[in-house]
N, C-alpha and C positions, 0 to 999 in steps of 0.2 A: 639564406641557407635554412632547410629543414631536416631537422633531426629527430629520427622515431626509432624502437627499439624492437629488435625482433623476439624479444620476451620481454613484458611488464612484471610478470610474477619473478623475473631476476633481478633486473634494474629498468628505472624509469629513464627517461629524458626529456629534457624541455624540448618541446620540440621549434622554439624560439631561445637560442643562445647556446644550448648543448647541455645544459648540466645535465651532468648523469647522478643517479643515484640509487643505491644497491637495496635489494627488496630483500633475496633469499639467495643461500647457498646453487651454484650454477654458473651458466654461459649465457650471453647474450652479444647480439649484432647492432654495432650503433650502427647507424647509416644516415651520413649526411649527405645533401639533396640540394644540388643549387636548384637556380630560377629555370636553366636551361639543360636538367636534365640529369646535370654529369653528377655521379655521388663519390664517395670514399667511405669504408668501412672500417671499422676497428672492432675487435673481440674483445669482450670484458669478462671476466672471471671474479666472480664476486666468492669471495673463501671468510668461514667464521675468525677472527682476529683473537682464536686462544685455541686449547687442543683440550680434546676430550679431556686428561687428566685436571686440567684448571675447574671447569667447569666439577669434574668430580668434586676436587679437593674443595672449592668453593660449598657446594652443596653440602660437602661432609659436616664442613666448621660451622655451617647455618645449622646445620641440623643439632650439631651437638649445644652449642650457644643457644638457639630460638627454634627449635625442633616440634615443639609441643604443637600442639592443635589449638592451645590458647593464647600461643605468641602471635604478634600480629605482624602481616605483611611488614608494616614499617620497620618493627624491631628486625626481622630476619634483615634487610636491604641495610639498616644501621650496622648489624653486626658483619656481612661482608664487605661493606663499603670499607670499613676500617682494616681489615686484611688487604682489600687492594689500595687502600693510600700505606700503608705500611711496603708495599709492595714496589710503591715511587718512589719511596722515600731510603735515603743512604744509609739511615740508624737501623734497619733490616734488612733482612734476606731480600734476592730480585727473585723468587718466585713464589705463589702461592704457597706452595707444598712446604717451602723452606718456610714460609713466615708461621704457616700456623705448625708447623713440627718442631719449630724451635724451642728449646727447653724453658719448660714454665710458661710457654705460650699459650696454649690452646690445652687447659686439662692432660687427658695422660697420651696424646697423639706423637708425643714426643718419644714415647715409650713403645705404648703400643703399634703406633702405624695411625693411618688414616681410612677412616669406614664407616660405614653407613649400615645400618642394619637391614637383615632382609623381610621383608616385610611381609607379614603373615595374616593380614588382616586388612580389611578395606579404610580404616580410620587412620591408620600407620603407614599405609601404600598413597594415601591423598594427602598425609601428613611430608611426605618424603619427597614427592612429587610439586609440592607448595615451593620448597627447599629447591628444589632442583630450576624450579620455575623462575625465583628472584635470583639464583647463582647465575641461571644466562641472562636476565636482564641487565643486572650490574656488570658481566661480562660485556655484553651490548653495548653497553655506555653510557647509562644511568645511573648518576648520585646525586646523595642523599645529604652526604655531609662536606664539609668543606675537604680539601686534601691534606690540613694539617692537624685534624683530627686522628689520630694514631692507636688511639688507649678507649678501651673498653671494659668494665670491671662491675661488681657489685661496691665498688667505692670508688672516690675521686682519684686518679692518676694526672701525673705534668703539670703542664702551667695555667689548665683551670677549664672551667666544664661547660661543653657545648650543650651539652644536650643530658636529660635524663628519661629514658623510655622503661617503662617496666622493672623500676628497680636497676636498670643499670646506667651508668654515667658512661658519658663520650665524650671524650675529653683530648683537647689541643697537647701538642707533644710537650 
């Protein structure tokens, strides 16, 4: 059997065994192919695995934690990495929004709400856009720290320190 995909830019397939695998938001046509002709189709829908608000809120708490133009990719991807293992994890909230709005959580977003500033200038607009960039990677499914990393602070938190990046400690629950 052969199997090809009638959009690559949605999902691929091996075209020996069938694995499929999903590129971009969209539709695509598997179609398998015997030896003598006969095929069968299936439709795939490949959809992002969180909703706009995640992705906001993610970006929000990056920006406000590691926002600057001097933070480095790593630090931003450390500080949401630990929002979304807080997010697995039963000693928090199950959603972003809930974990970084929690009291005492996340500076005054508890208070205020959750937001991003609007950006008025080209330094601030690439600064925000950095933010937004690692909030859907780590969305995507890229980390950085282990998932019982939970704590992140300007000091030691829990039962002892994974990591320290720019001054801040990540630290096992």
């Amino acid at each position: 059997i052969k199997y090809t995909s009638s959009n690559s830019k949605v999902a691929t397939v091996k075209s020996a065994g069938g694995l499929v695998t999903p590129v971009a938001e969209g539709t695509a046509t598997i179609t398998a192919t015997t030896y003598n002709g006969k095929t069968a189709k299936c439709t795939v829908k490949v959809t992002k695995g969180y909703s706009d608000d995640d992705l906001f809120c993610l970006a929000a708490v990056i920006w406000q934690e590691a926002g600057s133009t001097y933070c480095s990719d790593n630090l931003q991807l450390m500080v949401g990495n630990v929002v979304l293992n807080r997010v697995k994890s039963n000693q928090f909230p199950d959603t972003i929004r809930g974990v970084i709005t929690s009291k005492y959580a996340y500076g005054m977003m508890y208070w205020n709400g959750v937001s991003i500033p609007n950006a008025t200038d080209p330094i601030t607009k690439s600064a925000i856009e950095r933010c937004y960039a690692n909030a859907e990677k780590l969305l995507d499914g890229y980390r950085i720290l282990p998932d019982n990393v939970v704590f992140q602070a300007g000091f030691v938190q829990g039962s002892g320190v994974h990591a320290v990046e720019s001054g801040q400690y990540f630290c096992y629950m």
